[in-house]
C-alpha positions in Angstrom: 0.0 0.0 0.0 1.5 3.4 -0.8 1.4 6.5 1.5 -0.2 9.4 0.9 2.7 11.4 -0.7 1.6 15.0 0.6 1.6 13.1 4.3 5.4 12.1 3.4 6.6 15.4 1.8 5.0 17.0 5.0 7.4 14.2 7.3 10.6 14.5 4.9 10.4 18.6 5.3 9.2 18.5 9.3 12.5 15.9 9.5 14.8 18.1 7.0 13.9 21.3 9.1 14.6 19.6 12.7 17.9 18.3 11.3 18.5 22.1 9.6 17.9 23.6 13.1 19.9 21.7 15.1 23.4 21.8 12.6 22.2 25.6 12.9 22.2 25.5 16.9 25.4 23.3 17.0 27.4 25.7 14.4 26.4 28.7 16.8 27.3 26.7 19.9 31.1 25.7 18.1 31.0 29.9 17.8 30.9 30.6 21.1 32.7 28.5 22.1 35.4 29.2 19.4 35.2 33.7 20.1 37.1 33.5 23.1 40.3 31.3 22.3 40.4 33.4 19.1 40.3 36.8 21.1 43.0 35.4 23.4 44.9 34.4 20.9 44.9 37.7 19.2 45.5 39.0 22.1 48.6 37.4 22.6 50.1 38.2 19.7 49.3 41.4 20.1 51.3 41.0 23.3 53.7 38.9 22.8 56.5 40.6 21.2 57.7 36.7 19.4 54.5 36.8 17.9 54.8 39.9 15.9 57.7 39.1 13.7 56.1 35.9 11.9 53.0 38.7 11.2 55.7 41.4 10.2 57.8 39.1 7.6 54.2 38.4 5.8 53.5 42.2 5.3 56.5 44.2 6.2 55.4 47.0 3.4 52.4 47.8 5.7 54.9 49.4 8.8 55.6 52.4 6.7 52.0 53.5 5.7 51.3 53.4 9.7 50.2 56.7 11.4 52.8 57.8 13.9 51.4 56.3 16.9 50.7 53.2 15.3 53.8 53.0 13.9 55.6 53.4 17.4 53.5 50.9 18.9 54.1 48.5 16.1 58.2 49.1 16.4 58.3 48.9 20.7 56.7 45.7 19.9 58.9 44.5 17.6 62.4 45.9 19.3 60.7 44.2 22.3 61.2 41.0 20.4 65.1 41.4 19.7 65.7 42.4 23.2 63.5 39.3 24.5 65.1 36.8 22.5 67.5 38.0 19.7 68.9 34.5 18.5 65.7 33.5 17.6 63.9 36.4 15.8 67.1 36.4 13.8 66.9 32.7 12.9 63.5 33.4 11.8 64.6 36.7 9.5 67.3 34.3 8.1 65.3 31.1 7.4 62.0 33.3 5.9 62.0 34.0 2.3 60.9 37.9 3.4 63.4 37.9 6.2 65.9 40.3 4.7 63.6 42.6 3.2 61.6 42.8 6.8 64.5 43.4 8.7 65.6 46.1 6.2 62.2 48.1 6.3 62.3 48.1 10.0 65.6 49.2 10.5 65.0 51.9 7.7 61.7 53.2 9.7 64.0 52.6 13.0 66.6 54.7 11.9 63.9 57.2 9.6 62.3 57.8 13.3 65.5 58.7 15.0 65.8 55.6 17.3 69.2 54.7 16.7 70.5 54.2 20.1 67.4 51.5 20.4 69.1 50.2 16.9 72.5 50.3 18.6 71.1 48.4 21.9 69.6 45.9 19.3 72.8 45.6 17.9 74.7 44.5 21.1 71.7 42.0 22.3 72.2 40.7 18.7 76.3 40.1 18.9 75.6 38.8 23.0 73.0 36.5 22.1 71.4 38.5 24.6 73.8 37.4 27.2 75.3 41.1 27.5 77.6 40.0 30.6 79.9 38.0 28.3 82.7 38.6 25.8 80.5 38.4 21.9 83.3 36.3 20.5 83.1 33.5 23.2 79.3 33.2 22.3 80.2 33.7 19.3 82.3 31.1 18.9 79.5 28.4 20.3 79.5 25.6 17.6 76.6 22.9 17.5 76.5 19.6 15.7 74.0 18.5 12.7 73.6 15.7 10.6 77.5 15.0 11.4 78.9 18.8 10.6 79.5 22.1 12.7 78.3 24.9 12.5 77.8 28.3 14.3 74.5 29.4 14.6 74.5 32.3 16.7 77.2 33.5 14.7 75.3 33.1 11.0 72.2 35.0 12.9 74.5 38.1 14.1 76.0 38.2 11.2 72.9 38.4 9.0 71.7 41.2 11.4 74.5 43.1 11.0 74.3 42.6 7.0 70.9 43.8 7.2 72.4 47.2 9.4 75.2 48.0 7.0 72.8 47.2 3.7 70.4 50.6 5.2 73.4 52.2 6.2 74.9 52.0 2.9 71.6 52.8 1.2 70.9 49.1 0.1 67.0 49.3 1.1 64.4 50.0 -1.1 62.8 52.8 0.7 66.4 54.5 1.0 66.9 54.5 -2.5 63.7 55.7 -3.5 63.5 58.6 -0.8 66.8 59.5 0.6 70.8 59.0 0.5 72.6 57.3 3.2 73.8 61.4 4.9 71.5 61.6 7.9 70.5 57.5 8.5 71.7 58.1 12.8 69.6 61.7 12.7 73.2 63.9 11.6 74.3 65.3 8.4 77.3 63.2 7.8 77.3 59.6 7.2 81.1 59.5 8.6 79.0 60.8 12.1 76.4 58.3 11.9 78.9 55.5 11.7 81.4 57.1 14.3 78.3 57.5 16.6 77.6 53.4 15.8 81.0 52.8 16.8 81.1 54.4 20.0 77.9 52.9 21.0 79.3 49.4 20.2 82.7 50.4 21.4 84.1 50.0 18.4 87.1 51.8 16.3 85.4 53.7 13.8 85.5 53.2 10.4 88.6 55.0 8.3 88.6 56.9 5.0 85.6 56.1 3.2 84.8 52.5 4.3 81.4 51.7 3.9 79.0 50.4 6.7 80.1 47.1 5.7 83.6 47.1 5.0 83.9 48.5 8.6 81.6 46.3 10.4 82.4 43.3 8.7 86.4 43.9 9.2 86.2 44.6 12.6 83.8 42.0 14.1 85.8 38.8 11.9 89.3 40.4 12.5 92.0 38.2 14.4 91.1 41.0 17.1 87.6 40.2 17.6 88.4 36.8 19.1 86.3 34.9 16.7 87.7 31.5 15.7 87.9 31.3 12.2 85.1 29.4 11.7 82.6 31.6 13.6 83.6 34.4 11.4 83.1 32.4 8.3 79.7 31.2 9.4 79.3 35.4 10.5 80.5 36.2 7.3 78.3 33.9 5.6 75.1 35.2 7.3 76.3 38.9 6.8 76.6 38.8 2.8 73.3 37.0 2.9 71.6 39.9 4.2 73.5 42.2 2.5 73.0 41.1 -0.9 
């Protein structure tokens, strides 16, 4: 005996529309439940100064077309980052296909904004591995072991921050060529002041003649002086002409 099919289409739709109503309820409950984890971890990485480099690398074009306060906020945050933990936001500039062209626009908007002794203290946490109480070369010089070779990772990571330093300085950056010269990168006239100021910061000789930013830098932090084993400065080396490029 067959139904009555107006009685069935009446059950299929009453069955279709419970069904309907509860993925509805469900999808609203996995919402709610969902909001707060996602505004806690925004807020995090709003906060966490690690966080904001991954974000930065992805758009680093975006920091110059900040307004000023914005802009600030967006550059404690990520200087907060290098001071927290420098060997591992400069792992993460050297291993990301837009590392060296992130690193570049901040120091150019760094350096545009006048914070050079922030970019000098930078510097130094960079070289220290953040360990400021200890000789650079003898952390330096720290080799670890993979897949049966040596190498010197903290010195690779200086170095390619330091490549990425002297490449602004020297007007490698695309927002210094486009907009100014390399004369007033430390907020003076003379580039021979900006480095000389570097230099005293980072106790350093300063650079002689018409050396450019990384002539001098990468001379005097590889030199037999410097107390870096030959290997750490090749590995430094390595990293610096990566960034510099």
């Amino acid at each position: 005996m067959i139904g009555n099919p107006t009685t069935a289409k009446r059950i299929w739709l009453g069955n279709f529309g419970g069904l309907a109503r509860k993925s509805i309820l469900i999808l609203v409950a996995q919402l709610c439940c969902a909001a707060p984890l996602l505004a806690q971890q925004s807020a995090l990485a709003h906060n966490d100064p690690d966080a904001t480099w991954p974000a930065f690398i992805r758009s680093p074009k975006d920091l110059t077309g900040l307004p000023p306060a914005r802009q600030k906020e967006k550059l404690d945050r990520l200087g907060a980052a290098f001071i927290k933990d420098p060997a591992s936001v400069s792992d993460a500039l050297e291993a990301e296909i837009g590392g060296r062209a992130a690193l570049r626009t901040y120091l150019y908007v760094m350096l545009q904004q006048g914070r050079h002794d922030d970019i000098a203290e930078q510097v130094r946490n960079v070289l220290h591995a953040g360990q400021l109480g200890r000789p650079f070369a003898d952390i330096l010089n720290t080799a670890e072991h993979q897949d049966g070779s040596i190498w010197f990772p903290l010195a690779e990571q200086a170095g390619f921050f330091l490549g990425g330093v002297a490449a602004v300085l020297d007007g490698k950056s695309d927002e210094s060529a486009s907009s100014r010269g390399t004369s007033d990168w430390f907020g003076a006239d003379d580039a021979r002041q900006d480095l000389r100021f570097l230099a005293e910061k980072l106790d350093m000789h300063p650079p002689v003649g018409n050396e450019t930013a990384a002539d001098w830098l990468l001379n005097a932090l590889t030199n037999s002086r410097s107390g870096l084993s030959r290997p750490a400065a090749q590995w430094f080396e390595k990293g610096f002409r990566q960034s510099y490029r």
